[in-house]
MARDO-248576 format. One record per residue: residue in one letter; x, z, y of N, C-alpha, C in turn. Coordinates in steps of 0.1 Angstrom, whole numbers, padded with zeros to 4 digits, m for minus. Atoms other than C-alpha are relative to their C-alpha. Layout:
{pt A, {X, Z, Y}, {X, Z, Y}, {X, Z, Y}};
...
% end
This chain:
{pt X, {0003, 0001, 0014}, {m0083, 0059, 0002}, {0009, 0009, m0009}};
{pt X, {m0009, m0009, 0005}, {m0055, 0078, m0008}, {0003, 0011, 0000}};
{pt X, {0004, m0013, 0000}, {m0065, 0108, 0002}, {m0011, 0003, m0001}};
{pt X, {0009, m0006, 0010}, {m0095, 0110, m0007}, {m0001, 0001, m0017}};
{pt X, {m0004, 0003, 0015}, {m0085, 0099, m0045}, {0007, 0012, 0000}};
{pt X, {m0005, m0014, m0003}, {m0061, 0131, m0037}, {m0006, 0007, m0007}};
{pt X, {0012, m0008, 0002}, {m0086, 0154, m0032}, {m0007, m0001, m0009}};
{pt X, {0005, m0003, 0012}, {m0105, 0144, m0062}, {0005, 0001, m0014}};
{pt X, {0003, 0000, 0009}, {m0084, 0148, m0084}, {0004, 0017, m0006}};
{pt X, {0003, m0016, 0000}, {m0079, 0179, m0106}, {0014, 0005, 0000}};
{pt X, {m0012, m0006, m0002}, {m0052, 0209, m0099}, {0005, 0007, m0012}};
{pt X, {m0003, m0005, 0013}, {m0051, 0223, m0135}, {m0006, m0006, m0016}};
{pt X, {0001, 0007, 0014}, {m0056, 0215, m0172}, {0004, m0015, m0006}};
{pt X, {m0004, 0015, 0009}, {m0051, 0183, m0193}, {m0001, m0012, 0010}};
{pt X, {0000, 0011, m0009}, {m0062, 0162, m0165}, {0010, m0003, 0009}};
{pt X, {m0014, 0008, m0013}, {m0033, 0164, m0141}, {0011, m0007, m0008}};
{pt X, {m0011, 0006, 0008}, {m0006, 0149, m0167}, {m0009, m0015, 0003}};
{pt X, {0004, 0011, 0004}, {m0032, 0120, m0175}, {m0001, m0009, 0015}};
{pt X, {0012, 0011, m0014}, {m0050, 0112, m0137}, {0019, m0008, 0005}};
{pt X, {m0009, 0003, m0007}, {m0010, 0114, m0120}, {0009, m0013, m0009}};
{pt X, {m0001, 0014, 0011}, {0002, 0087, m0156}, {m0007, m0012, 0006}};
{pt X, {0009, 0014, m0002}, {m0023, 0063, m0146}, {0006, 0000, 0016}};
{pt X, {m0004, 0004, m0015}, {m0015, 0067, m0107}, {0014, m0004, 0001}};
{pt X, {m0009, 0008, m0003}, {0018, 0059, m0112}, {0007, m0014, m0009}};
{pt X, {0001, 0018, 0011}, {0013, 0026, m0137}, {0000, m0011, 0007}};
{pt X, {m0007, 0010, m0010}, {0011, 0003, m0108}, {0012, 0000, 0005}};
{pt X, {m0010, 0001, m0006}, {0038, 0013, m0093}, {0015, 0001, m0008}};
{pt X, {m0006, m0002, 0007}, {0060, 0011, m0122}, {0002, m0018, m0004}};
{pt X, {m0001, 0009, 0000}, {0051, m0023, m0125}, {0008, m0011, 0010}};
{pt X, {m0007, 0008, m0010}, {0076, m0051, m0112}, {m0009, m0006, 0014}};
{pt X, {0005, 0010, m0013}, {0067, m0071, m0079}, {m0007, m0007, m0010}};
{pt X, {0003, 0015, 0006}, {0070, m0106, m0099}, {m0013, 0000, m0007}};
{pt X, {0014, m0003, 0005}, {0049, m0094, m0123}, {m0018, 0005, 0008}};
{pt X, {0012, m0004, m0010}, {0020, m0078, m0098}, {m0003, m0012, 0003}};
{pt X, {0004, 0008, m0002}, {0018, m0108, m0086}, {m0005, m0012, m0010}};
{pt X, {0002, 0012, 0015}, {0019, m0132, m0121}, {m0017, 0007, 0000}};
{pt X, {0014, m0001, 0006}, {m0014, m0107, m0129}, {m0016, m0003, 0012}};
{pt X, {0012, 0002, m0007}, {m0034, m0110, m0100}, {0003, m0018, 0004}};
{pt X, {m0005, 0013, 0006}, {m0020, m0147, m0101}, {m0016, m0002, m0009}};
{pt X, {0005, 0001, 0011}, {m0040, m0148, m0135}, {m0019, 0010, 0002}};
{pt X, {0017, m0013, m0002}, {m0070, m0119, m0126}, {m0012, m0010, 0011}};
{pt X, {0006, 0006, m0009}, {m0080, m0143, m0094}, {m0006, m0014, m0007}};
{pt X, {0004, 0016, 0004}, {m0082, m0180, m0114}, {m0018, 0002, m0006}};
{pt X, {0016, m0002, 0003}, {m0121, m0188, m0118}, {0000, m0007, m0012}};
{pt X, {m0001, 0006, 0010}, {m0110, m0206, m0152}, {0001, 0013, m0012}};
{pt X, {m0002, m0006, 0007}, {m0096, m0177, m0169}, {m0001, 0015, 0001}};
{pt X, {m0003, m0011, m0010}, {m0095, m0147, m0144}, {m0009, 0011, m0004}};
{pt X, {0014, m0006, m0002}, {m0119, m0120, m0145}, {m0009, 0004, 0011}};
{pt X, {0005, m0003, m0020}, {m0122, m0114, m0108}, {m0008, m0015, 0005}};
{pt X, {0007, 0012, m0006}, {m0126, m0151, m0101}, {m0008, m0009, m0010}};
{pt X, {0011, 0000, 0004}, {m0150, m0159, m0130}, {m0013, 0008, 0003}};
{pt X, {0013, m0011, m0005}, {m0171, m0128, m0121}, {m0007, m0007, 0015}};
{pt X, {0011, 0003, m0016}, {m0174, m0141, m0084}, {m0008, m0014, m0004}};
{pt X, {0011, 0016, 0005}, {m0185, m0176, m0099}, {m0011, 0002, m0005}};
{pt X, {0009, m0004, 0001}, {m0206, m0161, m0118}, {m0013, 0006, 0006}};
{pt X, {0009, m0001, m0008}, {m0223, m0145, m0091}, {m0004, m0008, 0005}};
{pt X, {0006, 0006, m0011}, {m0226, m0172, m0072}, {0011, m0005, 0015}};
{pt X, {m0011, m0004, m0016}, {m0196, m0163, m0046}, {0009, m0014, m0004}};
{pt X, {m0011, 0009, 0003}, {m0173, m0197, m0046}, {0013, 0003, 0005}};
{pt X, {m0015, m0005, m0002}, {m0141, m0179, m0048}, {0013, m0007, m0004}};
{pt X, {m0011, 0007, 0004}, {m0107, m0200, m0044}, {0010, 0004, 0008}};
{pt X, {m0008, m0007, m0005}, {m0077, m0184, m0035}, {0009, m0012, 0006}};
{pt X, {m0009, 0010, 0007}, {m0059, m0214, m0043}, {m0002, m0014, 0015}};
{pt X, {0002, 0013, m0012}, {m0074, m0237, m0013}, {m0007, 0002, 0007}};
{pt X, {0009, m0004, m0010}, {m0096, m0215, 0009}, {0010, 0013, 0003}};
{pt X, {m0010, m0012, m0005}, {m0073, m0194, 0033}, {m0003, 0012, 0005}};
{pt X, {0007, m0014, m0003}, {m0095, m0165, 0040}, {m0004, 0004, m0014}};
{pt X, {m0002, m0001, 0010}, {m0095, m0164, 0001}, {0011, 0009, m0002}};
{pt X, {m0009, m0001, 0002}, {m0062, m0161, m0003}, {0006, 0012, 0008}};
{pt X, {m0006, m0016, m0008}, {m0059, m0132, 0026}, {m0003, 0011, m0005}};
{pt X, {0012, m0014, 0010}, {m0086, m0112, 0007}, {0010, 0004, m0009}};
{pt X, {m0009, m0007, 0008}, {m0064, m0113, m0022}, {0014, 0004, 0000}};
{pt X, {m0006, m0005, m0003}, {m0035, m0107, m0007}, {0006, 0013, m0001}};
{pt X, {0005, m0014, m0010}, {m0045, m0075, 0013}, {m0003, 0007, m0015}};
{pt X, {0006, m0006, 0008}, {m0066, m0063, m0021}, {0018, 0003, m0010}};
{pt X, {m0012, m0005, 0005}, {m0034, m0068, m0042}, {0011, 0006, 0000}};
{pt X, {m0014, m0012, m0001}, {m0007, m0047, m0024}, {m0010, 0011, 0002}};
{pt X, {0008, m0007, m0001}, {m0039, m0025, m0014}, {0002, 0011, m0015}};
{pt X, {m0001, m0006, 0007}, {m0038, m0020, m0052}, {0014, 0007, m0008}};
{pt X, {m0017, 0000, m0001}, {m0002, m0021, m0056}, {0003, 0016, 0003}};
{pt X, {m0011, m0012, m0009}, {0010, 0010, m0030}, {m0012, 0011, 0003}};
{pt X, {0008, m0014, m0003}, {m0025, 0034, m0030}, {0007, 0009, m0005}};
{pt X, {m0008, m0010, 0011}, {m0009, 0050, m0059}, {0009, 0010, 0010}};
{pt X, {m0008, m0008, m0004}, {0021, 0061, m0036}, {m0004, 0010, 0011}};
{pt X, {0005, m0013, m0008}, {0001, 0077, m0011}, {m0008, 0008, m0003}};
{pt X, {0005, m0009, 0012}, {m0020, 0091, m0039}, {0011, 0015, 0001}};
{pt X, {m0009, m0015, 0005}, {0009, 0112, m0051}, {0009, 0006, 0009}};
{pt X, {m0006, m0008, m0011}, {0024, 0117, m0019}, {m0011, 0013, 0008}};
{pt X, {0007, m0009, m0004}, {m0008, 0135, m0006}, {0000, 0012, m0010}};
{pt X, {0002, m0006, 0014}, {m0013, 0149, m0044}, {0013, 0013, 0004}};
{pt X, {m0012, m0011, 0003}, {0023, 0168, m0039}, {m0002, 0007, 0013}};
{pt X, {0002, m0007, m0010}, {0011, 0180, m0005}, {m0010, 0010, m0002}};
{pt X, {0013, m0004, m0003}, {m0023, 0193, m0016}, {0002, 0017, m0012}};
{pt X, {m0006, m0012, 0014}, {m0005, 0213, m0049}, {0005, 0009, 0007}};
{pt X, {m0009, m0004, m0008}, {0018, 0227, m0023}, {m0005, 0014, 0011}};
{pt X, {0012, m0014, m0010}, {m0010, 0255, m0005}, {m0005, 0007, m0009}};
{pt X, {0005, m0015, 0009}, {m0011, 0285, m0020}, {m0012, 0000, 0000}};
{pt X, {0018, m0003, 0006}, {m0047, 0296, m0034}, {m0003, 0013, 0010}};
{pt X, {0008, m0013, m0006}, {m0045, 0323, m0008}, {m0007, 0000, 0008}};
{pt X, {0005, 0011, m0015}, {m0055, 0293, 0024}, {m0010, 0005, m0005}};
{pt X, {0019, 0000, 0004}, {m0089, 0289, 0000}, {m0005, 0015, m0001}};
{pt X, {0008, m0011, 0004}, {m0097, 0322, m0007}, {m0002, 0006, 0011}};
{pt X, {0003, m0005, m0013}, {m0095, 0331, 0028}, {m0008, m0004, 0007}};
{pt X, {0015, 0009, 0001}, {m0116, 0301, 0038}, {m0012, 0003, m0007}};
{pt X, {0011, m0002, 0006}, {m0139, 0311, 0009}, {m0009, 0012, 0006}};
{pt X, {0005, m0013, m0008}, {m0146, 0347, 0025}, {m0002, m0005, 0014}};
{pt X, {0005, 0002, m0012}, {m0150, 0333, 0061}, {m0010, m0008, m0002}};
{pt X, {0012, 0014, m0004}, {m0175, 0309, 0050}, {0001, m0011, 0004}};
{pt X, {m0004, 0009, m0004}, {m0157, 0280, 0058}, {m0006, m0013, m0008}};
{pt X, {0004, 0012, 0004}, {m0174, 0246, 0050}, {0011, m0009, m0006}};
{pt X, {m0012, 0008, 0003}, {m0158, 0219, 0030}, {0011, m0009, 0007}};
{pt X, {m0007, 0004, m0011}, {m0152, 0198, 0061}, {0011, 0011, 0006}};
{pt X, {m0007, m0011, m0010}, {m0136, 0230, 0078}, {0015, 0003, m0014}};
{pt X, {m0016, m0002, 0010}, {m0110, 0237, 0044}, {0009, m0013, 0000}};
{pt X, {m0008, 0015, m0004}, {m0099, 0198, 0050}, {0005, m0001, 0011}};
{pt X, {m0001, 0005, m0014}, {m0098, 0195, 0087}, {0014, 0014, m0001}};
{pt X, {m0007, m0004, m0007}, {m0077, 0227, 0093}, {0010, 0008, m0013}};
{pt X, {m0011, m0003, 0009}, {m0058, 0238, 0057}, {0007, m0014, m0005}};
{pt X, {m0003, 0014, 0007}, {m0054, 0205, 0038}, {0007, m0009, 0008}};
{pt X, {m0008, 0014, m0011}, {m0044, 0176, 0064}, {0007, 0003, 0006}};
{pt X, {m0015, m0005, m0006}, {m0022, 0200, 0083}, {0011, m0001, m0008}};
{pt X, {m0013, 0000, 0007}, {m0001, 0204, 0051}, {m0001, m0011, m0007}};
{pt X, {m0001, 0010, 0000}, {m0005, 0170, 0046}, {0007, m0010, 0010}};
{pt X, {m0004, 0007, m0009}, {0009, 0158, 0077}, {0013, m0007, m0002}};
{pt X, {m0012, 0003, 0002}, {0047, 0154, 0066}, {m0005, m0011, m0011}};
{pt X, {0001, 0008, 0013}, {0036, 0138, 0034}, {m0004, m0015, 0005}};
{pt X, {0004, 0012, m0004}, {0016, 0114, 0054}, {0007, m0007, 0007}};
{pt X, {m0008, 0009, m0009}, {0039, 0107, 0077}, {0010, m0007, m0005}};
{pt X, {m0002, 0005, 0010}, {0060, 0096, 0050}, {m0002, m0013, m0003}};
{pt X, {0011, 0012, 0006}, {0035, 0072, 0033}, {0000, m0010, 0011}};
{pt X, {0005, 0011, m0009}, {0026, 0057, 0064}, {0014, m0005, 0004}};
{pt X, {m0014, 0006, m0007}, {0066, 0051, 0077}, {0004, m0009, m0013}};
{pt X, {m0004, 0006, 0013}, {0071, 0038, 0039}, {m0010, m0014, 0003}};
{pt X, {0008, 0010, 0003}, {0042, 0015, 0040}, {0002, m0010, 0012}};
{pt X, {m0006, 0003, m0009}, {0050, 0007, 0076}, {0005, m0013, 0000}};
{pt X, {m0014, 0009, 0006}, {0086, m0009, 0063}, {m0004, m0011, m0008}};
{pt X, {0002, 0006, 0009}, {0072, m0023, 0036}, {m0007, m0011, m0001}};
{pt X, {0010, 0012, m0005}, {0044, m0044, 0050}, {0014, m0014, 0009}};
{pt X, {m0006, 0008, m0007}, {0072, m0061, 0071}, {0010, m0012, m0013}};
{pt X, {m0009, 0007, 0009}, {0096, m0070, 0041}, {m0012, m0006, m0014}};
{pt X, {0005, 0011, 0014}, {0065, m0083, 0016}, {0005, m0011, m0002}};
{pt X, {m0001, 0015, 0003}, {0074, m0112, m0004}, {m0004, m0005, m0013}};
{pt X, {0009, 0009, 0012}, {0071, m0114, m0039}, {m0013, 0000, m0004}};
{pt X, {0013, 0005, 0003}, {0037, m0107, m0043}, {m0010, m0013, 0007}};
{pt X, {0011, 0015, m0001}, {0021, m0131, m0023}, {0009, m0016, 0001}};
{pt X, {m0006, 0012, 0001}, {0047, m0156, m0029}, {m0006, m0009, m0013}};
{pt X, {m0001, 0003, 0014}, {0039, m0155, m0066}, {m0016, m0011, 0003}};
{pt X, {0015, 0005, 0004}, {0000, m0157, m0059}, {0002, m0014, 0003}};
{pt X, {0000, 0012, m0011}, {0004, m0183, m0031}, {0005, m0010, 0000}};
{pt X, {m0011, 0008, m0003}, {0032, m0195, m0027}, {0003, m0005, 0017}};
{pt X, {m0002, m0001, m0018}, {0027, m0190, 0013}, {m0013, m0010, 0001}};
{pt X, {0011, 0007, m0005}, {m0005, m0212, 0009}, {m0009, 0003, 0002}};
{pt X, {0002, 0015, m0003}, {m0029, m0229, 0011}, {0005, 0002, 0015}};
{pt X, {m0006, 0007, m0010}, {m0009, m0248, 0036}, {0008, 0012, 0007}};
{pt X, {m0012, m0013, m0005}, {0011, m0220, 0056}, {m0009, 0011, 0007}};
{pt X, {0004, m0013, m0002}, {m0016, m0192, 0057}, {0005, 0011, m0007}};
{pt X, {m0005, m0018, 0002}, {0001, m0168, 0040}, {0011, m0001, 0001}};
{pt X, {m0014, m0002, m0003}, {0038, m0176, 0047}, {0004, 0012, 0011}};
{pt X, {m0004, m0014, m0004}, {0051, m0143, 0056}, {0013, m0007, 0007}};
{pt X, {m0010, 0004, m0002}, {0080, m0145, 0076}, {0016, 0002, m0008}};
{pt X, {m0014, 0000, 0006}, {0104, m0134, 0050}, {0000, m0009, m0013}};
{pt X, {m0004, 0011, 0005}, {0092, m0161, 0029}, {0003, m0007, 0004}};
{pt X, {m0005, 0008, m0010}, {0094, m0183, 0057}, {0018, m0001, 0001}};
{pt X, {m0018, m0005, m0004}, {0133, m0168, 0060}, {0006, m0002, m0013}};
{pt X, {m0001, 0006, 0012}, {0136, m0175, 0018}, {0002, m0015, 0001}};
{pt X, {0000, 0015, m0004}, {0128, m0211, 0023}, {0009, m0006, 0009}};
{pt X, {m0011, 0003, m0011}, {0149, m0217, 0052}, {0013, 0002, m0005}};
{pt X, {m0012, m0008, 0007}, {0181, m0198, 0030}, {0001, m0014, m0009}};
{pt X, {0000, 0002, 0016}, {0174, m0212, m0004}, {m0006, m0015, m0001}};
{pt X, {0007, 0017, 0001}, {0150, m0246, m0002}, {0008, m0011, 0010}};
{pt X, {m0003, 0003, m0016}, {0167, m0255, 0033}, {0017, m0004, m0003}};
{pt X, {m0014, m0001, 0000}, {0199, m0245, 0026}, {0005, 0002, 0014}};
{pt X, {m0004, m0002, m0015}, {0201, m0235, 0062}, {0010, 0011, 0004}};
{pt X, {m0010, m0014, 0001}, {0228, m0206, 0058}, {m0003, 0004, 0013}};
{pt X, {0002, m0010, m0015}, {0233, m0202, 0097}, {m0010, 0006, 0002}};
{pt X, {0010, m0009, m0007}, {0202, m0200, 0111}, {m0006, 0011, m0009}};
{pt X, {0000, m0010, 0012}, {0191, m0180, 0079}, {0004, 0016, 0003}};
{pt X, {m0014, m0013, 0001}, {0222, m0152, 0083}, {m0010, 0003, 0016}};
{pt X, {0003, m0004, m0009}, {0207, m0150, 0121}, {m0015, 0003, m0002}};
{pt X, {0017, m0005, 0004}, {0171, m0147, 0112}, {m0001, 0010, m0008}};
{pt X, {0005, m0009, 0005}, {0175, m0123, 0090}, {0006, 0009, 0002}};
{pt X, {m0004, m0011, m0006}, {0199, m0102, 0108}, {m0012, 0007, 0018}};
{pt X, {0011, m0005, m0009}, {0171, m0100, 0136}, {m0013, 0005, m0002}};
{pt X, {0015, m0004, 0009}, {0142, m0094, 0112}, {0006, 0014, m0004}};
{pt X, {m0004, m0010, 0008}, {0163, m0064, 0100}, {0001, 0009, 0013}};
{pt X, {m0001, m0009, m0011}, {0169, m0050, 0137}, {m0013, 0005, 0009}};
{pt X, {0015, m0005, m0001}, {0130, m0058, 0143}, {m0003, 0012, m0005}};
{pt X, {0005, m0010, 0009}, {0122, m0034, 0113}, {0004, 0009, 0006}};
{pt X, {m0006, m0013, 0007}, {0146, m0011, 0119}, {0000, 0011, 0018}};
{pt X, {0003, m0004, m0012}, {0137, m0005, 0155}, {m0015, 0007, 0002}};
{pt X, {0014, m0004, m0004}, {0100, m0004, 0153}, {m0004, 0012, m0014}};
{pt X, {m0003, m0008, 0007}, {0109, 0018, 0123}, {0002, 0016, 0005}};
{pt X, {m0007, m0014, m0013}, {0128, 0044, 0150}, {m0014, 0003, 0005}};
{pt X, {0010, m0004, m0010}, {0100, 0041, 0173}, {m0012, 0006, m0004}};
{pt X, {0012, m0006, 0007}, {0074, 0048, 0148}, {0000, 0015, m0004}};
{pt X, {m0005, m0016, 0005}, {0092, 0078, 0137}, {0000, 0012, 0008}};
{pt X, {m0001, m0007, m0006}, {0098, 0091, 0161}, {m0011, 0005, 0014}};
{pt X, {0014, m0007, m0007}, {0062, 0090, 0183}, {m0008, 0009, m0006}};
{pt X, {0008, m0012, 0012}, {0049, 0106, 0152}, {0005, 0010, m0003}};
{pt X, {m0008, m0009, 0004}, {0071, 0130, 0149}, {m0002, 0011, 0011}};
{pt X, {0001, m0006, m0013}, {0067, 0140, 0185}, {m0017, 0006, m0005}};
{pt X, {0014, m0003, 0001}, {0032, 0142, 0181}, {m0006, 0012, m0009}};
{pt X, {0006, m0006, 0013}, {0032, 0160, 0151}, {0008, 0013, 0006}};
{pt X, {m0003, m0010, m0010}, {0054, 0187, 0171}, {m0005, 0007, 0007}};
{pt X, {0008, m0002, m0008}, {0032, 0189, 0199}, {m0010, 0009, m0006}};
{pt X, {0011, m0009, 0006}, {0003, 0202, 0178}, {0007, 0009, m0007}};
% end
């Protein structure tokens, strides 16, 4: 999604200031808050997401149906972190000289063929990037679906670093706590290495 949003948007005039403004207004936005609005966007009382699905017909409840609550989840960091791989492709795509296309343009090169073998090549770093970022990041979510949730209904969305919050803070469990979350940090920071570094190989190789 984020690279095709890229790709459409524009490389000169008034529009690149405005399109790259809006793309990075999510991500400007706190967690707490991300979550307080889709919080408030989901409720079928006052929402507009979950009035609209009522409206249709859809009995949408985030609140006590746990394939609800995954949907919005997923949708809400979805909307959250496109943005960053927006403008991470965005700064890869600015980054190729106009002499790639014009050379493509004289061989007759199809749109597929200026993507597949100028574009995503010099996209590769950028993505690899995004994806090790987003990677990380999936591991340590917490406030947003804490806010929506609160790890519910029942413990379908309890992540395990809220799980490891609760245990700290509601629990008061310091030890096991200090050890859980020194092992959650050597998880990450391993399958972090390893990710890095098969991709990295890979991206060599070719």
């Amino acid at each position: 999604m984020g690279i095709i949003i890229a790709l459409n948007m524009p490389r000169k005039g008034w529009g690149v200031p405005v399109c790259l403004v809006l793309m990075a207004l999510p991500l400007l936005i706190p967690w707490n808050v991300v979550g307080t609005i889709w919080q408030v966007f989901g409720r079928t009382d006052i929402g507009l997401l979950g009035h609209t699905l009522e409206t249709l017909g859809i009995h949408y409840n985030y609140v006590q149906n746990p394939m609800h609550a995954w949907v919005t989840v997923i949708i809400m960091d979805i909307w959250h972190w496109t943005s960053l791989v927006v403008l991470l492709c965005y700064a890869g795509l600015v980054s190729i000289p106009d002499a790639f296309y014009q050379a493509a343009k004289i061989d007759g090169a199809s749109r597929w063929a200026v993507f597949r073998y100028i574009q995503l090549p010099k996209m590769n770093r950028v993505l690899l990037i995004a994806v090790l970022l987003r990677f990380m990041d999936s591991f340590m979510i917490y406030t947003e679906p804490f806010v929506v949730t609160g790890g519910g209904p029942g413990n379908s969305t309890t992540f395990l670093s809220i799980d490891l919050v609760k245990m700290a803070v509601g629990q008061f469990d310091l030890g096991p706590a200090a050890a859980m979350s020194i092992i959650y940090f050597l998880i990450i920071l391993l399958l972090s290495w390893v990710f890095y570094t098969v991709m990295t190989n890979y991206d060599a190789e070719r």
